[in-house]
VOPAGU-2260 file (C-alpha; in pm, 1 decimal, decimal comma):
REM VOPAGU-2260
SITE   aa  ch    i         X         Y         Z
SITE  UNK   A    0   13435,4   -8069,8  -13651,1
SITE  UNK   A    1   13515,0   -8454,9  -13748,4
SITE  UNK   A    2   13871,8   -8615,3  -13796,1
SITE  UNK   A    3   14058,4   -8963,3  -13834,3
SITE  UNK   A    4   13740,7   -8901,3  -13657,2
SITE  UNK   A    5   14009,5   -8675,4  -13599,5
SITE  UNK   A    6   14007,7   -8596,9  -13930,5
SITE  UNK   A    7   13690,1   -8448,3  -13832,1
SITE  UNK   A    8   13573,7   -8100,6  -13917,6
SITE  UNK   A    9   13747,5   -7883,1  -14094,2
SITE  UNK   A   10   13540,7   -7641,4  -14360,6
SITE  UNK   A   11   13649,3   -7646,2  -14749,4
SITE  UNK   A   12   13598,0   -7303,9  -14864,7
SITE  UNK   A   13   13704,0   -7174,6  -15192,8
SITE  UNK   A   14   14041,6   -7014,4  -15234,6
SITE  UNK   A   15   13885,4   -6668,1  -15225,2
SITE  UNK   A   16   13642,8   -6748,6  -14909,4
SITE  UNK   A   17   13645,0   -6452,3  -14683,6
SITE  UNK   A   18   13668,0   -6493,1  -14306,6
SITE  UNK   A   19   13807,0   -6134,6  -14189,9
SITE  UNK   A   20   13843,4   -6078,7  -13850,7
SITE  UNK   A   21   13684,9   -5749,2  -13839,8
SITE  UNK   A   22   13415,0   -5744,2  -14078,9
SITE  UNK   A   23   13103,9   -5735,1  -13935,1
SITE  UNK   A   24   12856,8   -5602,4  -14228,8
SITE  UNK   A   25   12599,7   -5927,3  -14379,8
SITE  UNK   A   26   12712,0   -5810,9  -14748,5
SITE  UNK   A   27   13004,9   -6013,7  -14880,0
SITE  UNK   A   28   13303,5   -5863,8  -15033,2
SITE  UNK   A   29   13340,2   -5980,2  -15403,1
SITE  UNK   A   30   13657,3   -5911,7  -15547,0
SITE  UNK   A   31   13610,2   -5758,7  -15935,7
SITE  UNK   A   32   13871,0   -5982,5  -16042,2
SITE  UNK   A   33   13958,9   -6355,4  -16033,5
SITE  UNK   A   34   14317,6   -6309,5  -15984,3
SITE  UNK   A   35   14296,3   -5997,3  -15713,4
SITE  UNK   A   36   14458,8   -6071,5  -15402,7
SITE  UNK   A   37   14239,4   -6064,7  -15081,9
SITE  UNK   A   38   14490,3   -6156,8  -14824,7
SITE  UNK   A   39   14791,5   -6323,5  -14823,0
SITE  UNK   A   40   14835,3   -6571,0  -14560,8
SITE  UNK   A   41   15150,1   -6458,8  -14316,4
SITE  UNK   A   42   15418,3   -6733,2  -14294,5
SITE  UNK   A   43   15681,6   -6661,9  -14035,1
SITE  UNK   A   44   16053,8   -6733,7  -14215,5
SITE  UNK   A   45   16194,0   -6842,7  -13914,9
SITE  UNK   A   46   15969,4   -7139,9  -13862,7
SITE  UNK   A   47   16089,0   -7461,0  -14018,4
SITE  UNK   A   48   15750,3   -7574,7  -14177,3
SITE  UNK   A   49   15734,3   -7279,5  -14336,1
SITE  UNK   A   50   16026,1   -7279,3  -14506,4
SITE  UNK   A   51   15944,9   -7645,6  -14624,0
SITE  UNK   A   52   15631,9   -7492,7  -14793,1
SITE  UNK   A   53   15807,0   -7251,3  -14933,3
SITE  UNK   A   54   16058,0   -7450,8  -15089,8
SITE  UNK   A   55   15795,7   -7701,4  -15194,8
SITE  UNK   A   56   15618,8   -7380,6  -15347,3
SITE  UNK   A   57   15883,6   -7287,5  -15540,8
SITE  UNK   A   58   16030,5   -7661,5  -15664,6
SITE  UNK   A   59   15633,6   -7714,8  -15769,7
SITE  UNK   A   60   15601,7   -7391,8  -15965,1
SITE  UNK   A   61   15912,0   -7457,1  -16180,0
SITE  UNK   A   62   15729,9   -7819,1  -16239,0
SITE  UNK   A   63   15325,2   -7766,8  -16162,0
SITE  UNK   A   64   15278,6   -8147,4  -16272,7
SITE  UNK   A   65   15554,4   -8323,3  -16035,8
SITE  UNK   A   66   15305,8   -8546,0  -15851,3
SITE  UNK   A   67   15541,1   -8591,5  -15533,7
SITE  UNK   A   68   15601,8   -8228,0  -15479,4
SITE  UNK   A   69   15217,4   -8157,0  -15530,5
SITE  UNK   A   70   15115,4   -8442,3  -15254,4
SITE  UNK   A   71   15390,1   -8295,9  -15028,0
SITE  UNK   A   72   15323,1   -7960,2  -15033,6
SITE  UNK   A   73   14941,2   -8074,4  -15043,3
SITE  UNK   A   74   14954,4   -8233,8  -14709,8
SITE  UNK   A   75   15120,7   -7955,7  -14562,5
SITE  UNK   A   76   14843,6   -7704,7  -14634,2
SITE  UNK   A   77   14545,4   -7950,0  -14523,5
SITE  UNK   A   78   14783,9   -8011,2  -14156,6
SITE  UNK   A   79   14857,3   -7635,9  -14173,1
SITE  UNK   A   80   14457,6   -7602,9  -14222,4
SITE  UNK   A   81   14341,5   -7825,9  -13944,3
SITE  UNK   A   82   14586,9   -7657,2  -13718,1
SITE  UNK   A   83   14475,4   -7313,3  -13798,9
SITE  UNK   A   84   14117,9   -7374,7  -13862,5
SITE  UNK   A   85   14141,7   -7177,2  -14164,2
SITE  UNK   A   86   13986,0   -7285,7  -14466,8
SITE  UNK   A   87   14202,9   -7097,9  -14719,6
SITE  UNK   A   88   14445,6   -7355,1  -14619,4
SITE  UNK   A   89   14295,4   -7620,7  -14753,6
SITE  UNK   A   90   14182,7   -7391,6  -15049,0
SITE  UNK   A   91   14553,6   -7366,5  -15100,5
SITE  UNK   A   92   14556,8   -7777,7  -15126,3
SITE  UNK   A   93   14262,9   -7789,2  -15375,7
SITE  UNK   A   94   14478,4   -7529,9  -15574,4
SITE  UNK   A   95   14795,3   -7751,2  -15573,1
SITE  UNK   A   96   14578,8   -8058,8  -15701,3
SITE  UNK   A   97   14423,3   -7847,9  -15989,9
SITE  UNK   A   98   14618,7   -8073,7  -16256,6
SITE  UNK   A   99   14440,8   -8409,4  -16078,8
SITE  UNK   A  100   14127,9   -8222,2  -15942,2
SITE  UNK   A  101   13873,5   -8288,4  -16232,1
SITE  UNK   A  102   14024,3   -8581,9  -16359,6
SITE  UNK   A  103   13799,9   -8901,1  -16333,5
SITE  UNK   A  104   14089,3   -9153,8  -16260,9
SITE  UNK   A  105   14408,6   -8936,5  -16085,3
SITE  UNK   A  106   14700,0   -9153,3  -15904,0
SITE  UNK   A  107   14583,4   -9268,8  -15579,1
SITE  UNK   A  108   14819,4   -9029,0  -15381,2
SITE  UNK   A  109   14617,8   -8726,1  -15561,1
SITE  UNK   A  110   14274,0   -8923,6  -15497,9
SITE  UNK   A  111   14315,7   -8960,8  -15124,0
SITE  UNK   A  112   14400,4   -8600,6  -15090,2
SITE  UNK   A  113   14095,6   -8486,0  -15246,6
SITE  UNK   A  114   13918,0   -8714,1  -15020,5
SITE  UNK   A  115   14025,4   -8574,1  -14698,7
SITE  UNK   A  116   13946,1   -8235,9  -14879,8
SITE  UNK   A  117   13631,2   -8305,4  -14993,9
SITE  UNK   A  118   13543,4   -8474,2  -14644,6
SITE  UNK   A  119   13645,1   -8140,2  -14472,3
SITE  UNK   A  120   13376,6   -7974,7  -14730,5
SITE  UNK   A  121   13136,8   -8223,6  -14588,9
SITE  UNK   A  122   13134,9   -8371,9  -14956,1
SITE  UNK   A  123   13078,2   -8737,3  -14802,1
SITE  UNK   A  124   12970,0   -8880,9  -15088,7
SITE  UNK   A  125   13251,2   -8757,9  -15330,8
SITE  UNK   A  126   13489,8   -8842,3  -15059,9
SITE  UNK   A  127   13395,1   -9196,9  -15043,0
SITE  UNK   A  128   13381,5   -9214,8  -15400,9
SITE  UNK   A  129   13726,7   -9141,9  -15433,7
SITE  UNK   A  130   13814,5   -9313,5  -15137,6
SITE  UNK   A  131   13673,9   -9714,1  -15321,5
SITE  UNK   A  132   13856,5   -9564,1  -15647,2
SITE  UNK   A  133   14217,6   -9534,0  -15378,3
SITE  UNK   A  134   14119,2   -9906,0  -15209,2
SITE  UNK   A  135   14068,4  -10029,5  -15542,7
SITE  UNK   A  136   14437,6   -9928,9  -15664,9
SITE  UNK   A  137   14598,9   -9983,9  -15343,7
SITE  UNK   A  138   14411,0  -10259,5  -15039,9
SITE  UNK   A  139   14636,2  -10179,9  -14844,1
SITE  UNK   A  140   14607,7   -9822,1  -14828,1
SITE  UNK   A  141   14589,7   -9723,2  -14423,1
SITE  UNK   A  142   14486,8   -9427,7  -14424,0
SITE  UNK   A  143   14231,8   -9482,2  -14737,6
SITE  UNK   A  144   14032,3   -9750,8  -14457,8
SITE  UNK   A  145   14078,5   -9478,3  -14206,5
SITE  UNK   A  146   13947,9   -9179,7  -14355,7
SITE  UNK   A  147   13651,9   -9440,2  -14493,9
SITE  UNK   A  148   13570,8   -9497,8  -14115,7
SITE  UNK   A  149   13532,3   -9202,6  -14045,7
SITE  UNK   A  150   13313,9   -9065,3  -14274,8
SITE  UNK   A  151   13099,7   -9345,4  -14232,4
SITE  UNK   A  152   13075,8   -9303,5  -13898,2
SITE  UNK   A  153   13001,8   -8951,3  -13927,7
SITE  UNK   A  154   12683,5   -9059,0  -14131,8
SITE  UNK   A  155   12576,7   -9291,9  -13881,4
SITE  UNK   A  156   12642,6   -9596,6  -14082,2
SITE  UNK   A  157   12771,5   -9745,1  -13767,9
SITE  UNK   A  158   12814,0  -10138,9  -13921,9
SITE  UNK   A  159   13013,9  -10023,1  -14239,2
SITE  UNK   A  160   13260,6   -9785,7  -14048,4
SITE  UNK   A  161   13376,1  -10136,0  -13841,4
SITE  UNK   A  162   13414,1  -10308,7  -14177,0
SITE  UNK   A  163   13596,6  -10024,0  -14264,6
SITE  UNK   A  164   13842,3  -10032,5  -13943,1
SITE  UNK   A  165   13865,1  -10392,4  -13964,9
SITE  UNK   A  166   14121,9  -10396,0  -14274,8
SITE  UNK   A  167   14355,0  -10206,1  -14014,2
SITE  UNK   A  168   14419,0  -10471,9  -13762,7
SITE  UNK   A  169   14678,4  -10588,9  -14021,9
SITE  UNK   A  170   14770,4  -10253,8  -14199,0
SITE  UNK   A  171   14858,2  -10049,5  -13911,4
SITE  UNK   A  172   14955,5  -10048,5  -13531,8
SITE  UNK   A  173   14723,8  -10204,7  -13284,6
SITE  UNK   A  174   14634,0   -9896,7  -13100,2
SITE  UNK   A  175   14489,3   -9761,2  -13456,7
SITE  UNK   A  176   14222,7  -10027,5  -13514,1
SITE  UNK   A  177   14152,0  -10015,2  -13160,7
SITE  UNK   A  178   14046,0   -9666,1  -13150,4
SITE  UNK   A  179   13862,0   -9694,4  -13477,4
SITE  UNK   A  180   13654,2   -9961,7  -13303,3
SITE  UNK   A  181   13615,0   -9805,3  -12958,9
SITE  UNK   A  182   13576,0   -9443,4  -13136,6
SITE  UNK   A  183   13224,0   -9608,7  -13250,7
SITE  UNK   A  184   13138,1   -9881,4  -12950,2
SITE  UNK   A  185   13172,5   -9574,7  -12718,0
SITE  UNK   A  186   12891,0   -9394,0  -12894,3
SITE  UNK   A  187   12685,8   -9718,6  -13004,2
SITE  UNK   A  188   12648,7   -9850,8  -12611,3
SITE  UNK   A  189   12982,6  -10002,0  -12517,4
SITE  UNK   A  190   13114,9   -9685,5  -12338,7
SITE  UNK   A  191   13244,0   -9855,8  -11996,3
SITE  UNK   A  192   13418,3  -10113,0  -12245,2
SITE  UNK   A  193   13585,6   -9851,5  -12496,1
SITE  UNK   A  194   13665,5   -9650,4  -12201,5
SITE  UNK   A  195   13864,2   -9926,8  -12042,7
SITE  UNK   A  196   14048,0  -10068,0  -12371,0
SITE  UNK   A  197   14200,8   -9712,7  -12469,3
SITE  UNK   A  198   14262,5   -9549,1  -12130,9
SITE  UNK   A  199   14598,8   -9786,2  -12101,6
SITE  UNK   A  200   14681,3   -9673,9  -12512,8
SITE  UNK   A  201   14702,0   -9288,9  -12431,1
SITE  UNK   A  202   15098,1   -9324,9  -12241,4
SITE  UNK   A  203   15202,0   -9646,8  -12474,2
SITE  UNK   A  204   15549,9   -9525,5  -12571,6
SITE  UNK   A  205   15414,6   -9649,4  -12979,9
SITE  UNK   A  206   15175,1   -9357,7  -12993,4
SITE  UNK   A  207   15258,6   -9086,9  -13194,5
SITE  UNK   A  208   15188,5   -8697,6  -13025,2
SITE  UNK   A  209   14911,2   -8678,4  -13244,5
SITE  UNK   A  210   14724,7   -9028,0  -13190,8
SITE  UNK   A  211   14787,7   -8948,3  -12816,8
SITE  UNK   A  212   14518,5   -8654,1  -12858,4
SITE  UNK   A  213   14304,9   -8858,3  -13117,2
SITE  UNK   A  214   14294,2   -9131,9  -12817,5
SITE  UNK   A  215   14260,1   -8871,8  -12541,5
SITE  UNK   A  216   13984,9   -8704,1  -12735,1
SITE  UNK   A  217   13810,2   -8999,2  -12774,0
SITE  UNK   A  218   13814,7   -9095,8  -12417,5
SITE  UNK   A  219   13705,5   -8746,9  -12313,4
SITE  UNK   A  220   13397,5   -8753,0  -12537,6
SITE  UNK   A  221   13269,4   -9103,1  -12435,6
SITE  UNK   A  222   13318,9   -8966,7  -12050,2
SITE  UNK   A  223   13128,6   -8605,8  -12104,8
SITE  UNK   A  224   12864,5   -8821,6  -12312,3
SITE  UNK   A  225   12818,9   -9028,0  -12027,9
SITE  UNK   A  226   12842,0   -8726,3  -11755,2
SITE  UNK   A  227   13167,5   -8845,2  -11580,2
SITE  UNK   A  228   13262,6   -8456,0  -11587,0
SITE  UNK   A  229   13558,4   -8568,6  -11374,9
SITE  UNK   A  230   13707,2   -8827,6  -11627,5
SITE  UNK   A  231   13665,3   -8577,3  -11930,4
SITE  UNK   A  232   13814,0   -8290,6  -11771,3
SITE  UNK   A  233   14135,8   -8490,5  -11697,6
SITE  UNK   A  234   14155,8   -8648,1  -12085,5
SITE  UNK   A  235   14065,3   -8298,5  -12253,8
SITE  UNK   A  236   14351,4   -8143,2  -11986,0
SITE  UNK   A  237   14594,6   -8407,3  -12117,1
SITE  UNK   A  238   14510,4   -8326,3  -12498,2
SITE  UNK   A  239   14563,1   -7951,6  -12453,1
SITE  UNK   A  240   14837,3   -7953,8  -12290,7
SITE  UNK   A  241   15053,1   -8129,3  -12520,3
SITE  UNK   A  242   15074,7   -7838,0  -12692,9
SITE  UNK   A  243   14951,3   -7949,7  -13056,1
SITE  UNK   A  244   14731,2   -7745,2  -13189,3
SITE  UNK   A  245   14377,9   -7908,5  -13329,3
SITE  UNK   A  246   14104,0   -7731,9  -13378,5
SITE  UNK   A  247   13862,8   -8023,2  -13334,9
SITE  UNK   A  248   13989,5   -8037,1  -12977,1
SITE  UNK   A  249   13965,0   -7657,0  -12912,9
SITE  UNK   A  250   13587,5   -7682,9  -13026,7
SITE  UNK   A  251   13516,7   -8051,0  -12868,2
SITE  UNK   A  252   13713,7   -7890,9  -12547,1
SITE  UNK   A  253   13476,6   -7593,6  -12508,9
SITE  UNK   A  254   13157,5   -7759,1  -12592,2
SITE  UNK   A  255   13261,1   -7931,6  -12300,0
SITE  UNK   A  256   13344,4   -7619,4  -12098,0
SITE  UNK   A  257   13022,5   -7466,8  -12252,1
SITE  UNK   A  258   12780,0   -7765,4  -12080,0
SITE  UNK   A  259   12949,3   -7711,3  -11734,7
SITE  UNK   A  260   12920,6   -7314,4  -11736,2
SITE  UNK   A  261   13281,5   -7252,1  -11742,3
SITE  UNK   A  262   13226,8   -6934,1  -11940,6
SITE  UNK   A  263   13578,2   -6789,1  -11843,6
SITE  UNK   A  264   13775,6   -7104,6  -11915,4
SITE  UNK   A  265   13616,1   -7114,6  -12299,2
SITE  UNK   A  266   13734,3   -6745,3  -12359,2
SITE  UNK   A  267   14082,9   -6776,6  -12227,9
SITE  UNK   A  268   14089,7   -7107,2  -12428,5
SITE  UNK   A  269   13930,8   -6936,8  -12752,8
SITE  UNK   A  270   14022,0   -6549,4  -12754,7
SITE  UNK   A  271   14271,8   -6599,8  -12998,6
SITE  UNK   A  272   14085,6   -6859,0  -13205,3
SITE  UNK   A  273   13900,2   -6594,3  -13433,9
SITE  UNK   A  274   13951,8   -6698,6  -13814,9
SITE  UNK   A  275   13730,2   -7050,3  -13737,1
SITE  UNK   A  276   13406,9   -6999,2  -13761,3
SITE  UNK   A  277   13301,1   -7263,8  -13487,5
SITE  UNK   A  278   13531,0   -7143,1  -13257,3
SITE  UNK   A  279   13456,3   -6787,4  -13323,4
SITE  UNK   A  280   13051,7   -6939,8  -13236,2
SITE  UNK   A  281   13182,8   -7105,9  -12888,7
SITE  UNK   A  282   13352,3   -6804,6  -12804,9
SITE  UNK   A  283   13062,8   -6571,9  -12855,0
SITE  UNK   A  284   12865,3   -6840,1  -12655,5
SITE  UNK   A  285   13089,2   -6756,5  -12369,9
SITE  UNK   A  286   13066,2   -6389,2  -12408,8
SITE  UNK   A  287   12702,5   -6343,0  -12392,0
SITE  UNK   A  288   12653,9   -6600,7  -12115,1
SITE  UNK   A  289   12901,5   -6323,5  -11923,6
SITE  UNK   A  290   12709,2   -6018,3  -12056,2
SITE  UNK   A  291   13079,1   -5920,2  -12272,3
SITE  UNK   A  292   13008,4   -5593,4  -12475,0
SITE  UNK   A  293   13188,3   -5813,9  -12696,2
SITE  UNK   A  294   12934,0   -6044,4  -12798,5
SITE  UNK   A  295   12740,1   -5789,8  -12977,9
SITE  UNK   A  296   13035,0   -5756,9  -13258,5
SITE  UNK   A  297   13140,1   -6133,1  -13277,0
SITE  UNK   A  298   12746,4   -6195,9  -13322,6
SITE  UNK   A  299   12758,8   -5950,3  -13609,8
SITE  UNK   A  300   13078,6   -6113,3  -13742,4
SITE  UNK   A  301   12908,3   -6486,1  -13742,1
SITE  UNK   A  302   12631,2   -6348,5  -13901,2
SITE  UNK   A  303   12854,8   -6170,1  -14186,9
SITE  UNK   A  304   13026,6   -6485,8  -14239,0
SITE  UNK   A  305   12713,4   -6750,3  -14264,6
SITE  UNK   A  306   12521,0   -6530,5  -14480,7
SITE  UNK   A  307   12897,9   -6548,5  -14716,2
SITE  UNK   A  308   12837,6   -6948,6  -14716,2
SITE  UNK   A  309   12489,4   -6932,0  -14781,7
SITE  UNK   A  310   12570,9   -6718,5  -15108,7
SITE  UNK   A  311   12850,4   -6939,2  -15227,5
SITE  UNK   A  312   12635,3   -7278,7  -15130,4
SITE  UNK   A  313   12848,7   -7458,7  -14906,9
SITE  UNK   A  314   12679,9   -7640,8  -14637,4
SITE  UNK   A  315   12995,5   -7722,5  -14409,2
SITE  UNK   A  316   12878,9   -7520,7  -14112,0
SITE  UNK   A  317   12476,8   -7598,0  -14100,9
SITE  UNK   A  318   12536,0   -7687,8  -13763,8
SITE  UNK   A  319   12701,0   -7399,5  -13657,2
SITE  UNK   A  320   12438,7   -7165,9  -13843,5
SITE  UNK   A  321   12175,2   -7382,0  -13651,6
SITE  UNK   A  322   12334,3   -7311,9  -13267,1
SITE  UNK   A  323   12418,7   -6942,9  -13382,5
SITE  UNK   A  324   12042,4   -6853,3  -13491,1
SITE  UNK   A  325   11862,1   -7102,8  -13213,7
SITE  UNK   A  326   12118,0   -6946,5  -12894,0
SITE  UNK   A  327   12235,7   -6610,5  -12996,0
SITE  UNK   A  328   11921,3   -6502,5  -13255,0
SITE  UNK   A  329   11677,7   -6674,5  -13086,5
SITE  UNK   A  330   11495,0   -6771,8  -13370,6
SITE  UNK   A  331   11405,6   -7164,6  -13292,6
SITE  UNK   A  332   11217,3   -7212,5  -13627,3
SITE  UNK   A  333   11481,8   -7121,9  -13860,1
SITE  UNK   A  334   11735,7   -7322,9  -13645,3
SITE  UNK   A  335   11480,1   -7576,9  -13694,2
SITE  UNK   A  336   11519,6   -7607,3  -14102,9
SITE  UNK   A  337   11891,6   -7591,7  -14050,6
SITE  UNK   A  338   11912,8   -7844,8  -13789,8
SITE  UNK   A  339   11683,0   -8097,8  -14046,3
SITE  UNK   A  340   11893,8   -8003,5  -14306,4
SITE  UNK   A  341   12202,3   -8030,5  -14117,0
SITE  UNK   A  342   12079,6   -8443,5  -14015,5
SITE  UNK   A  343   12069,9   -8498,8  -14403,9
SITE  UNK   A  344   12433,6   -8514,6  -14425,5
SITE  UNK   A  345   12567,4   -8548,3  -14051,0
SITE  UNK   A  346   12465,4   -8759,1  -13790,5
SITE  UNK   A  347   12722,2   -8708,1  -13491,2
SITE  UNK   A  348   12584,0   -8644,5  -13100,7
SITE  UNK   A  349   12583,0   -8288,7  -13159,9
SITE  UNK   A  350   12398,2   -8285,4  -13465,6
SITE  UNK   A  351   12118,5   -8510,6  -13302,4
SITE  UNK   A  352   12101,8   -8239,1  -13001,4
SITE  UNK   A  353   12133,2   -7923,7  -13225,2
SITE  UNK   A  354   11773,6   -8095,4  -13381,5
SITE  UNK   A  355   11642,2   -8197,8  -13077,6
SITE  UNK   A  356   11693,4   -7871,8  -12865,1
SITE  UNK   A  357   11562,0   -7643,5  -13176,8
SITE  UNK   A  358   11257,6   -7909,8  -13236,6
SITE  UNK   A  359   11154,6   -7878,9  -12845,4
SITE  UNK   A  360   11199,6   -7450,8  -12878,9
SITE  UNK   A  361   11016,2   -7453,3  -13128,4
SITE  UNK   A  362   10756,5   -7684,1  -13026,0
SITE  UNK   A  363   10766,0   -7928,6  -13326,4
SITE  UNK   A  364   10778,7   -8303,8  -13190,9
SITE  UNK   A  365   10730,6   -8430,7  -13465,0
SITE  UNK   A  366   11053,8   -8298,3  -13645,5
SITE  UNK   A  367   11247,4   -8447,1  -13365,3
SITE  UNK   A  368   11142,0   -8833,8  -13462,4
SITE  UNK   A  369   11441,4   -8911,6  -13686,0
SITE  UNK   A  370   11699,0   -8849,9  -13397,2
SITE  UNK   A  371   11457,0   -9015,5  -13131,7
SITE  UNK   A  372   11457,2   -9333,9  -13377,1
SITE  UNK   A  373   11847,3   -9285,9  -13426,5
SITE  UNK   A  374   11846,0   -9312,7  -13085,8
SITE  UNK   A  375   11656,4   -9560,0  -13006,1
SITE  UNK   A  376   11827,9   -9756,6  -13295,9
SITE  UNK   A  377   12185,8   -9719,0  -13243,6
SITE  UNK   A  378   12153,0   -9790,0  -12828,3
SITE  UNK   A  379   12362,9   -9394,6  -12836,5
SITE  UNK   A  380   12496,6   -9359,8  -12476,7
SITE  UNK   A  381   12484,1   -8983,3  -12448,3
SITE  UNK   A  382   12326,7   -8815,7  -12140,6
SITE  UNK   A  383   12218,7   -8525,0  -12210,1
SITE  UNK   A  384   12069,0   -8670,6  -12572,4
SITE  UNK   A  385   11905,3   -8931,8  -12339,8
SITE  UNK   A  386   11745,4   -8599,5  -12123,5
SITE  UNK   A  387   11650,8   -8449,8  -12416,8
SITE  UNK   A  388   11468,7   -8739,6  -12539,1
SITE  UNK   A  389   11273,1   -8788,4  -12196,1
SITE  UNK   A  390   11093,2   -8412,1  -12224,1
SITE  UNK   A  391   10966,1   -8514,4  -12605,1
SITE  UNK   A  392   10807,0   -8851,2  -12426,1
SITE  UNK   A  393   10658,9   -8636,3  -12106,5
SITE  UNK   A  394   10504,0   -8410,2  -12387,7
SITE  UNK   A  395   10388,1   -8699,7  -12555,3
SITE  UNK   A  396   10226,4   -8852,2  -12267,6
């Protein structure tokens, strides 16, 4: 999942995208009419955000075109959505934005919206697009050069996302740009360095609650890359336990969990988390390692609900699909083709091990070249990737 790289991965379904709890056949639902009602989201009316939406809800129906209240109301669902880790959320934003959605030139508070939207569909390329159009109209746009970043560091390009974090050294608080920057040294073979430059940021009284996890989730990936188990435990603790809600940190939390066996730990962190499709995968991860009668069901359920993607054509969880058929189906070949395909658009850690672990399964070392060369190119500090790499050179030998 990918954010400021914390706007990291949150899926863009469409407004009628099905993720039931409790289905568990492989044939979609498909509702006979446009405007039938599938589910309506619960809002609780005691809880202050909620009310905001709703009053935004009902200022912006009495005036659908009233820019402000759309962006408002907007942001709400795509926070609400990244929260949650439910796509309709962000559905909900897309729906908001239907006066500026098609248009070639909307305001630049519309454009940057449908941005971060079409970044959570893994729509880099759109994203970007609108992203220049945003930097064009306003240089000094923050969060445009943000956003910008991290895209581009989610496609590898590791030289253009500093450009692109550069611009913030004068746009936003220090700790900001330095993140950006050590977000991408830590990966690109300055670990020790990033490490020590942002472990003194996470307690600065300046950071918000949410930069605090941003920062601590950065730390905690450059130390499990690097296996300092120790180290990450203690940054990932710190991030969970301020008691905000991301759902990049759940999944970047019990990856972690995942790599040191901690079965338990990932279900009592992720037995609630059903409705995301990536945590639903980590949690089923943890079940069958355990033997859970479980596992059998939430296996059917991930199945139900990537065969539902395939059909409507997104491509936002490739590397989900790719663990779920290569761990839980066993099928290495077909994890295979989605792991290559999966490398076309995203190049994070985890994408470059999805390809490499399915490549070596299914005995293809030759598919596993591009990573090795991103490697290789890039000086990635990443242990296990390193490990990985090691067996495909013993073979080669």
């Amino acid at each position: 999942m990918n954010r400021s790289r914390f706007i990291a991965v949150l899926t863009l379904l469409a407004w009628l995208a099905v993720s039931h709890s409790g289905e568990t056949t492989a044939e979609p639902y498909r509702p006979e009419q446009a405007a039938q009602v599938l589910e309506r989201l619960s809002f609780k009316p005691t809880d202050p955000v909620e009310r905001e939406v709703r009053a935004l809800r009902n200022r912006l129906a009495a005036d659908p075109r009233n820019l402000d209240l759309a962006v408002q109301l907007a942001a709400r669902y795509i926070e609400r959505g990244r929260s949650e880790g439910d796509p309709r959320f962000l559905g909900q934003a897309q729906a908001v934005l239907a006066p500026w959605w098609n248009e070639p030139m909307p305001p630049p508070a519309a454009l940057l919206l449908r941005a971060t939207i079409s970044q959570h569909g893994h729509e880099f390329d759109r994203a970007l697009g609108d992203l220049d159009q945003v930097l064009v109209a306003q240089p000094t746009n923050a969060q445009a050069w943000l956003t910008k970043a991290a895209i581009l560091q989610v496609q590898a390009r590791y030289d253009d996302a500093r450009r692109a974090c550069q611009p913030l050294g004068r746009l936003a608080p220090r700790h900001v740009i330095l993140t950006c920057l050590s977000d991408i040294a830590g990966l690109t073979g300055q670990a020790a360095q990033s490490q020590e430059l942002l472990s003194g940021l996470r307690n600065d009284p300046r950071v918000s609650v949410h930069e605090g996890i941003w920062i601590r989730t950065v730390l905690a990936e450059i130390a499990a890359r690097t296996g300092d188990v120790t180290t990450g435990e203690q940054y990932f603790s710190e991030a969970v336990k301020t008691g905000v809600k991301d759902q990049y940190l759940l999944a970047a939390y019990a990856d972690f969990l995942l790599d040191q066996g901690r079965h338990r730990e990932v279900i009592t962190l992720l037995q609630h988390e059903t409705r995301a499709d990536g945590l639903l995968l980590r949690l089923a991860l943890a079940e069958q390692a355990l033997g859970a009668p479980s596992a059998k069901d939430r296996v059917a359920m991930l199945a139900a609900r990537f065969a539902a993607a395939r059909e409507r054509g997104t491509n936002v969880h490739v590397r989900e699909e790719a663990r779920f058929t290569l761990a839980l189906l066993r099928d290495p070949h077909r994890a295979l083709q989605l792991a290559q395909i999966n490398w076309q658009v995203q190049r994070e850690p985890a994408d470059a091990r999805m390809l490499l672990e399915s490549a070596l399964a299914a005995g293809d070392h030759e598919a596993a070249k591009p990573v090795l060369d991103w490697l290789s190119a890039n000086h990635v500090e990443g242990l296990r990737l390193r490990k990985l790499a090691k067996r495909f050179e013993e073979y080669d030998k």
